[in-house]
Backbone as ProteinMPNN parsed JSONL, in Angstrom:
{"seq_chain_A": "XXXXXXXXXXXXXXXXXXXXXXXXXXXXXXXXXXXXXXXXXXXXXXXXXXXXXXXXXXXXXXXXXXXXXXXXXXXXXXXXXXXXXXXXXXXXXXXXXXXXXXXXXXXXXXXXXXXXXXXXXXXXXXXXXXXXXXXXXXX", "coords_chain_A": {"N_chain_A": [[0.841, -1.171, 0.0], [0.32, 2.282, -0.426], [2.363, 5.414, 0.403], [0.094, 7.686, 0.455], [-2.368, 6.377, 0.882], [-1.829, 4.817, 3.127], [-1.539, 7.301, 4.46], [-3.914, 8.704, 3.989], [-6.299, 6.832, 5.481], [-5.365, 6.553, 8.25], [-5.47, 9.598, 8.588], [-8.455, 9.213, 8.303], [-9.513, 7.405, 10.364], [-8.403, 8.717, 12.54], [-10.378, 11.204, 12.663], [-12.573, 9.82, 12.717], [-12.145, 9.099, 15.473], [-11.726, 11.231, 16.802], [-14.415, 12.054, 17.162], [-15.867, 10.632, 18.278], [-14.019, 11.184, 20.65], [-15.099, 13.954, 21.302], [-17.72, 13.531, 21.181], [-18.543, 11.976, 23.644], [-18.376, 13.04, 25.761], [-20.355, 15.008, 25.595], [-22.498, 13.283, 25.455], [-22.278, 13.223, 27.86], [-22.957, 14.971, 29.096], [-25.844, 15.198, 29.007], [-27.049, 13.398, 29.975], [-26.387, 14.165, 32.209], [-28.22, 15.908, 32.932], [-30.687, 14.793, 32.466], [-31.996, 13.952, 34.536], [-34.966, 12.571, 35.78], [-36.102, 10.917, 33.874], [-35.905, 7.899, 33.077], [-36.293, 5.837, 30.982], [-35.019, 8.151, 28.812], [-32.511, 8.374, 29.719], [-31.731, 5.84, 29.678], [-31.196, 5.148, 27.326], [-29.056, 7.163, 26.531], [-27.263, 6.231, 27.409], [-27.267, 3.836, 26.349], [-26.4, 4.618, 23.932], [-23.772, 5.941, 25.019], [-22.347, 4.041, 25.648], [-21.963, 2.32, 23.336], [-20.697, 4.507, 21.709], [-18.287, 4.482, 22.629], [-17.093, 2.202, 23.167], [-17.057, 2.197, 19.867], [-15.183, 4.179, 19.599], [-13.174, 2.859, 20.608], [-12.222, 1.245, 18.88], [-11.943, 2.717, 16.365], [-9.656, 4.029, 17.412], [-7.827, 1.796, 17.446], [-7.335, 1.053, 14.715], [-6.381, 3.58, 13.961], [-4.253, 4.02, 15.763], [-2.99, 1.542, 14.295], [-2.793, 2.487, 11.631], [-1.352, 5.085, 12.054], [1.323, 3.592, 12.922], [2.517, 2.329, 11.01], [2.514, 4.369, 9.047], [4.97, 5.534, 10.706], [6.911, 3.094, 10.682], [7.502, 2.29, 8.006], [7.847, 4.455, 6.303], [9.154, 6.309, 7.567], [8.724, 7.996, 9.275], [9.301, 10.599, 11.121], [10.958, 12.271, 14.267], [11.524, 14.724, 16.704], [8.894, 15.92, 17.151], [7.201, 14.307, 16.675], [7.008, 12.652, 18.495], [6.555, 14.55, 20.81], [3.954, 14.929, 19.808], [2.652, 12.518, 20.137], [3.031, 12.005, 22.469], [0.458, 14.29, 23.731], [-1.342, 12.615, 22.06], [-1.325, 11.05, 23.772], [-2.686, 11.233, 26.448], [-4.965, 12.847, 25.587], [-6.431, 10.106, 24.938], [-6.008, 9.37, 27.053], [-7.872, 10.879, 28.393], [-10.489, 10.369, 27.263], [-10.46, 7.848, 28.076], [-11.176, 8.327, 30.679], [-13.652, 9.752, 30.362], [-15.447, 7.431, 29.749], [-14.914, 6.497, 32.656], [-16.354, 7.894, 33.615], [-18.81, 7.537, 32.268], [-19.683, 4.68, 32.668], [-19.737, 5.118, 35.449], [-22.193, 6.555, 35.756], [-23.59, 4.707, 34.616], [-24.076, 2.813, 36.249], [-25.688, 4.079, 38.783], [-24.244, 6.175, 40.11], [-23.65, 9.355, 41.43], [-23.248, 12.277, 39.391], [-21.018, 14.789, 38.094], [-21.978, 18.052, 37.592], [-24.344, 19.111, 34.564], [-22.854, 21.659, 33.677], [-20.33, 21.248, 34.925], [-19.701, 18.979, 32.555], [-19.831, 20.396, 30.407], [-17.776, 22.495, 30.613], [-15.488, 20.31, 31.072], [-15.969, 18.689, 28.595], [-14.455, 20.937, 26.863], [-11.307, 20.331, 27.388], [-11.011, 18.61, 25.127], [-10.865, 19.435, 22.92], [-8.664, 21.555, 24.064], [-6.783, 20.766, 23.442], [-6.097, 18.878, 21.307], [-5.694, 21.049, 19.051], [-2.385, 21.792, 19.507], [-1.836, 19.288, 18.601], [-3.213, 18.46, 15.933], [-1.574, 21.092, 14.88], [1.029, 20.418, 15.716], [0.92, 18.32, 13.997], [0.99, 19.354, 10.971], [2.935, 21.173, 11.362], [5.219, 20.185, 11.65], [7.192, 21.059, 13.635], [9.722, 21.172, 14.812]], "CA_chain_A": [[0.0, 0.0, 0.0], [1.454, 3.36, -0.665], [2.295, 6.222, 1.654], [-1.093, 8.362, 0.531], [-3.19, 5.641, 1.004], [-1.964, 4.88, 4.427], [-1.93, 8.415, 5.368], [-5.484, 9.08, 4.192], [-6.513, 5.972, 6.485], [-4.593, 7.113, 9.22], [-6.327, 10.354, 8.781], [-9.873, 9.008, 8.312], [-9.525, 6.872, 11.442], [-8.088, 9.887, 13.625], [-11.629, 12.254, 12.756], [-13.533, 8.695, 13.68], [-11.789, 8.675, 16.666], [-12.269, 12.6, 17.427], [-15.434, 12.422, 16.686], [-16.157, 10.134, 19.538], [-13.836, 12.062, 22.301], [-15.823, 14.91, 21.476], [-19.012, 13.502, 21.62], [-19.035, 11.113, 24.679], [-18.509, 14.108, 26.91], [-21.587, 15.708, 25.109], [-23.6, 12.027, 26.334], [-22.495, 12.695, 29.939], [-23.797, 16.682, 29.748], [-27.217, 15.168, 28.708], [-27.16, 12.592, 31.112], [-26.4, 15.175, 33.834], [-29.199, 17.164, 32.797], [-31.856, 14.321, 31.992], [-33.367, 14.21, 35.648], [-35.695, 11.234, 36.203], [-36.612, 10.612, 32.703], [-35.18, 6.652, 33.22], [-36.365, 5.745, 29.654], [-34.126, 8.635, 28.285], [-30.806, 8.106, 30.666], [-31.367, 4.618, 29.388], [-30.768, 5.207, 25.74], [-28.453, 8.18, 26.278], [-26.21, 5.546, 28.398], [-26.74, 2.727, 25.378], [-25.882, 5.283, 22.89], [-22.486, 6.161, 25.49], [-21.311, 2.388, 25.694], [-21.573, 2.365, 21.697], [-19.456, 5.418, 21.246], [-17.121, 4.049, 23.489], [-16.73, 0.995, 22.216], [-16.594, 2.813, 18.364], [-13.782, 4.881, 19.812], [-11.225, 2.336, 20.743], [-12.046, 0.259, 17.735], [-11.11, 3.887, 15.561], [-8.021, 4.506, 18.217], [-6.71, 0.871, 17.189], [-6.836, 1.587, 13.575], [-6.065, 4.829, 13.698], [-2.821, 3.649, 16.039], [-2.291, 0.667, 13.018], [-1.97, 3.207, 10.116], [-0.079, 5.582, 12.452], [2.871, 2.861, 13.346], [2.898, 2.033, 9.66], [3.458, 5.417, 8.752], [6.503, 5.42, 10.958], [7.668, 2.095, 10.544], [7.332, 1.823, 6.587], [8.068, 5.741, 5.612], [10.233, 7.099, 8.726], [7.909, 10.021, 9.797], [9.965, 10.741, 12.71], [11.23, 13.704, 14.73], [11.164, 15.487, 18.151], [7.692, 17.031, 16.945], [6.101, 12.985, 16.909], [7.181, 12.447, 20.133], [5.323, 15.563, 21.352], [2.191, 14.843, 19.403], [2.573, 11.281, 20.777], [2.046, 12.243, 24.23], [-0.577, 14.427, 23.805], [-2.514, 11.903, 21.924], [-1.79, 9.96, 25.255], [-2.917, 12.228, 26.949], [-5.915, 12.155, 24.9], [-6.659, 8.954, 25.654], [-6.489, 8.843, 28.811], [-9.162, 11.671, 28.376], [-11.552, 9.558, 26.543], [-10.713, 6.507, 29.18], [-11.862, 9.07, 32.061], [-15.027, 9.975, 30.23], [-15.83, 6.329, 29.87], [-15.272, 5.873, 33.198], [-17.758, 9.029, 33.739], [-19.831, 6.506, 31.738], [-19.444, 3.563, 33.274], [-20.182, 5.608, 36.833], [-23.753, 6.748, 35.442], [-24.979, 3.297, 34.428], [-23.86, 1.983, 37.987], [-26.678, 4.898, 39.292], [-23.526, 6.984, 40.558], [-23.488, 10.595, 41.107], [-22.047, 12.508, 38.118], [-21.075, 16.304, 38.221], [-23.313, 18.864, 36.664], [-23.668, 19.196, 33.203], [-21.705, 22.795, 33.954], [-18.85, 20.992, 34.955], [-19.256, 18.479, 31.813], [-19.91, 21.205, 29.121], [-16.599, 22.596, 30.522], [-14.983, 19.075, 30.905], [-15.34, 18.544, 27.171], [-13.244, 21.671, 26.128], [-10.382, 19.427, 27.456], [-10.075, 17.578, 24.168], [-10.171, 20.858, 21.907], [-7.573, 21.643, 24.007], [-5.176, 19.048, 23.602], [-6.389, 18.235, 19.793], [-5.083, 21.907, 18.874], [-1.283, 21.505, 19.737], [-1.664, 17.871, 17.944], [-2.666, 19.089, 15.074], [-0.246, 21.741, 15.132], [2.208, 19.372, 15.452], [1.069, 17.144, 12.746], [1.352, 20.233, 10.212], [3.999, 22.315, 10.473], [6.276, 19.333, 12.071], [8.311, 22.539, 13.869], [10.787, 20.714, 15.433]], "C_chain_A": [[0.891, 1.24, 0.0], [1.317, 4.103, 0.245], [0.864, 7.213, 1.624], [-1.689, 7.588, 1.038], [-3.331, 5.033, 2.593], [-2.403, 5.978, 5.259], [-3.25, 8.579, 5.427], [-6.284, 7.985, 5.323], [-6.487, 6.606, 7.611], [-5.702, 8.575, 9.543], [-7.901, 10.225, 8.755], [-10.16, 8.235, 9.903], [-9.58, 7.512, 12.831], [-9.518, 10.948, 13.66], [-12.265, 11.046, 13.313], [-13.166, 8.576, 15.083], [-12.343, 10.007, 17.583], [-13.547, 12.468, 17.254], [-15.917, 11.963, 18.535], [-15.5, 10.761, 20.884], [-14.687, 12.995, 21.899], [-17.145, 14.527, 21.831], [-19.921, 12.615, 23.031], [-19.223, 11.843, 26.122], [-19.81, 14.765, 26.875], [-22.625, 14.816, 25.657], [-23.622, 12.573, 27.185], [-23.348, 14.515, 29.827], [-25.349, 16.168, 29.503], [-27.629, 14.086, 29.64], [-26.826, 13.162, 32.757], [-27.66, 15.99, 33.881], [-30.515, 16.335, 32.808], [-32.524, 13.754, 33.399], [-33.921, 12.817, 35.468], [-36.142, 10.765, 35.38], [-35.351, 9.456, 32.865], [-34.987, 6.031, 31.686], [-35.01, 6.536, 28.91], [-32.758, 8.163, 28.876], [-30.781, 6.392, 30.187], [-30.782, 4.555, 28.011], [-29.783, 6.019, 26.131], [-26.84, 7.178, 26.754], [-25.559, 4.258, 27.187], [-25.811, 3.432, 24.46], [-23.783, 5.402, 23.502], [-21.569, 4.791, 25.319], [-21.008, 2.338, 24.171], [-20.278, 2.886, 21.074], [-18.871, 5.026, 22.181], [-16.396, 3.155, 23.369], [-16.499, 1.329, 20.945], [-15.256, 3.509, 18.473], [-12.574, 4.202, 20.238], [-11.001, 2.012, 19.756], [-11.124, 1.375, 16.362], [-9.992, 4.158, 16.147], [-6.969, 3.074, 17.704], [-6.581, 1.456, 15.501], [-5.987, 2.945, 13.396], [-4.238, 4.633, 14.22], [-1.777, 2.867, 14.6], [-2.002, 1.729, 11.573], [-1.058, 4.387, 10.844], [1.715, 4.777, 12.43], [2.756, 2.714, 11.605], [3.812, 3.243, 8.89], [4.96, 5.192, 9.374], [7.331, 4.587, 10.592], [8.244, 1.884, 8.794], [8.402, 3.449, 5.951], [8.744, 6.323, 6.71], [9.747, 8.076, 8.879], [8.259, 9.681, 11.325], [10.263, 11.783, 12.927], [10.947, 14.042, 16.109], [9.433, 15.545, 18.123], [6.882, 15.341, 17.15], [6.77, 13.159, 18.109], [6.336, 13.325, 21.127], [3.568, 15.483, 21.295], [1.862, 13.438, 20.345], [1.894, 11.184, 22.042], [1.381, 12.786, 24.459], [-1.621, 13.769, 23.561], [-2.561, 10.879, 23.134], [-2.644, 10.101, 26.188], [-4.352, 12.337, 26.709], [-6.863, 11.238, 24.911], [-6.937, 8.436, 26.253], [-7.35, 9.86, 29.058], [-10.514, 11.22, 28.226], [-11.647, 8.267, 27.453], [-11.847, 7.043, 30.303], [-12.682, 9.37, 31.167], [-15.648, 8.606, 30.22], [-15.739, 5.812, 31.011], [-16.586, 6.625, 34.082], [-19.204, 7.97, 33.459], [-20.629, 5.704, 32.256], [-20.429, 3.919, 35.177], [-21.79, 5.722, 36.669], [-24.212, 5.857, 35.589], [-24.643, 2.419, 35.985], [-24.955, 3.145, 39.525], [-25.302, 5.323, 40.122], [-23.907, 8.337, 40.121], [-22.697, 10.819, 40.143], [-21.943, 14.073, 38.779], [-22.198, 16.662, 37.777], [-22.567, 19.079, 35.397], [-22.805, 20.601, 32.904], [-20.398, 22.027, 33.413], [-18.894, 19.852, 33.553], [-18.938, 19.343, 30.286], [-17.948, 21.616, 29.276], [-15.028, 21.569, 30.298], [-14.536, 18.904, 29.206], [-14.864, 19.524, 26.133], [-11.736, 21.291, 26.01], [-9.699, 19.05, 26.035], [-9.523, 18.662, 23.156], [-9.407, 21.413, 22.405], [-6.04, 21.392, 24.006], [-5.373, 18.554, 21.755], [-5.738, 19.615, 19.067], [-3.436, 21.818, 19.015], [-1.22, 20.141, 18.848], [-1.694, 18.104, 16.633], [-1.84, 20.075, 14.321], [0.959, 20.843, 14.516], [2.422, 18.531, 14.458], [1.345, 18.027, 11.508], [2.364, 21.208, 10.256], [5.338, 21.56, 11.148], [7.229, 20.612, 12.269], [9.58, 22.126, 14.092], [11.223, 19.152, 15.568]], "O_chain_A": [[2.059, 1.202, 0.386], [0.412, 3.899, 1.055], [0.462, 7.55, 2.737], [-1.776, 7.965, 2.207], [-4.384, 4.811, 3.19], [-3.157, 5.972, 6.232], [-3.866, 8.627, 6.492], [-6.981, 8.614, 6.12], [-7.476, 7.211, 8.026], [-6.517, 8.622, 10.465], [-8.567, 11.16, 9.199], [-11.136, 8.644, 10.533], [-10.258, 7.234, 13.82], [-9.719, 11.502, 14.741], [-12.565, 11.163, 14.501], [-13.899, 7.945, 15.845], [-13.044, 9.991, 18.594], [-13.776, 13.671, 17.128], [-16.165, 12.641, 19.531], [-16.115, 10.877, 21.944], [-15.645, 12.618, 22.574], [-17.724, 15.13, 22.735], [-21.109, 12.556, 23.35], [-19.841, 11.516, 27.135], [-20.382, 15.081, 27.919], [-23.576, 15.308, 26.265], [-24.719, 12.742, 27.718], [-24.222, 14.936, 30.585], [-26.159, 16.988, 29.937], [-28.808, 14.095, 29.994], [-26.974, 12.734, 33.902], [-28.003, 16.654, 34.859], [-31.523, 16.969, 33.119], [-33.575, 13.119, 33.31], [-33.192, 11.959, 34.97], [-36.885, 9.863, 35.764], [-34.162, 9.772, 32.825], [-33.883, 5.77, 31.207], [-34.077, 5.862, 28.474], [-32.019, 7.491, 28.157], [-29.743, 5.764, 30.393], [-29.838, 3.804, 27.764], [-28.937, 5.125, 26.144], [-25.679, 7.453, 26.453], [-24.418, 3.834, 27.003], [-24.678, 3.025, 24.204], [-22.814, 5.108, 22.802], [-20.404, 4.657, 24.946], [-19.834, 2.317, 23.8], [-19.359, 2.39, 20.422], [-19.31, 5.807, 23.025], [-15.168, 3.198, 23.439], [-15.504, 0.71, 20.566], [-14.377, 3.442, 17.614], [-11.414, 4.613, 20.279], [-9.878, 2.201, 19.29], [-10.145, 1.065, 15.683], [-9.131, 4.6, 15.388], [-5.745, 3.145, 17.587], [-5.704, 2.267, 15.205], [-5.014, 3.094, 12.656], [-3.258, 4.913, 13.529], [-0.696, 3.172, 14.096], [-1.112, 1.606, 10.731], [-0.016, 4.673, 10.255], [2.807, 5.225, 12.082], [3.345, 3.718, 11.202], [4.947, 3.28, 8.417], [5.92, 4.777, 8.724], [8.434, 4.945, 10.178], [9.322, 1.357, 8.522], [9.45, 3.381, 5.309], [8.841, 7.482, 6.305], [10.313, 9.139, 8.623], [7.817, 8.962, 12.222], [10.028, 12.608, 12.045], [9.966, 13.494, 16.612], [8.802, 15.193, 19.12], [5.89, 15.343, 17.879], [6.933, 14.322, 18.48], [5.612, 12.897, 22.026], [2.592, 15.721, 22.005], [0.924, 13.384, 21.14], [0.877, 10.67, 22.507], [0.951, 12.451, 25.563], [-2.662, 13.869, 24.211], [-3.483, 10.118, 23.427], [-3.294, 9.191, 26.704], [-5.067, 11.924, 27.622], [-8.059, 11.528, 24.894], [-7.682, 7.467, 26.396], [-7.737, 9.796, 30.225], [-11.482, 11.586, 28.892], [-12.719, 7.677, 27.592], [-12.897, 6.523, 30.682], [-11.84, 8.879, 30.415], [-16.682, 8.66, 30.885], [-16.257, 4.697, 31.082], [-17.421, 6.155, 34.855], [-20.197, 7.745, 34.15], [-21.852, 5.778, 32.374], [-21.289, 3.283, 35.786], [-22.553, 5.057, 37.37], [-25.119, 5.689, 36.404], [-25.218, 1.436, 36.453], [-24.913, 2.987, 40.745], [-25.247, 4.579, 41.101], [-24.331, 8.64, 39.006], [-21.734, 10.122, 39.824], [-22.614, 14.47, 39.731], [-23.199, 15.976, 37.57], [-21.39, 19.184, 35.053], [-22.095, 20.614, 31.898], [-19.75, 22.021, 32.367], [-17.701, 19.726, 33.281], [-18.142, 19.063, 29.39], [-17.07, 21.256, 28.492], [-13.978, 21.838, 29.715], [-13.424, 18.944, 28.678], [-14.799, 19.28, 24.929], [-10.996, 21.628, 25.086], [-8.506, 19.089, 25.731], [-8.389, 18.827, 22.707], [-8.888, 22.178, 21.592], [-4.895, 21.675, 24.36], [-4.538, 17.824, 21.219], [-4.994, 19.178, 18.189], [-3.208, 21.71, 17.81], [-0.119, 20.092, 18.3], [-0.655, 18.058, 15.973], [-1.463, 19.827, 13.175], [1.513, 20.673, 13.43], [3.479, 18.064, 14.034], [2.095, 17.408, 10.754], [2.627, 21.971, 9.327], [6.402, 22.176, 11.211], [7.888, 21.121, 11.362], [10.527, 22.715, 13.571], [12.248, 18.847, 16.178]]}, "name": "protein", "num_of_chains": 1, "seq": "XXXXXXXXXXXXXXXXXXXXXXXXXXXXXXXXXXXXXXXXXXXXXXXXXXXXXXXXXXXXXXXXXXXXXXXXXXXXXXXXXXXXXXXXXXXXXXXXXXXXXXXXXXXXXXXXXXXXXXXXXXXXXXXXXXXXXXXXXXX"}
């Protein structure tokens, strides 16, 4: 397979993956907000396990056409190493909302959806510096 063809992968995998940190934080603000409506907090919770489960399955691919890139085409540098650990970083963002998740469907207190609206600025600010990093490779 050639180096476009991985990259575009790589890049189609990485928006499937954002898609889901962004939006599992958006579950828990509606699940902070949805009050005694059991019916709703029941779907809003199936819908969360889904995207949660969709988001590792896009984080492994998305990892498998990353290492390829490196391994196959040598996209290396200080500047991956940086992005690296933010997308860890990342990660372990999207773990802790899943275990936000996880807490709900076990009838645990959650914050308020306040603190989740603010919660999920987190990833836009950690996905900024990443891409960054993936475009103008500074260093």
């Amino acid at each position: 397979m050639s180096y476009p063809w991985i990259k575009t992968l790589h890049i189609l995998f990485v928006i499937a993956w954002m898609a889901a940190v962004f939006y599992l934080p958006r579950i828990l603000v509606n699940v902070a907000e949805v009050g005694d409506a059991v019916a709703i907090r029941e779907r809003l919770l199936l819908m969360g396990r889904r995207l949660y489960k969709f988001g590792h399955i896009m984080f492994a691919f998305m990892l498998l056409f990353g290492m390829t890139l490196w391994m196959h085409f040598k996209i290396a540098g200080p500047w991956l190493h940086a992005k690296l650990v933010l997308v860890a970083i990342l990660f372990a963002f999207f773990i802790h909302s899943g275990r936000y998740l996880k807490k709900a469907a076990a009838g645990a207190a959650l914050p308020s959806s306040v603190f989740f609206r603010w919660y999920n600025e987190i990833a836009l600010v950690l996905a900024i510096p990443i891409i960054y990093l993936a475009v103008a490779k500074s260093f």
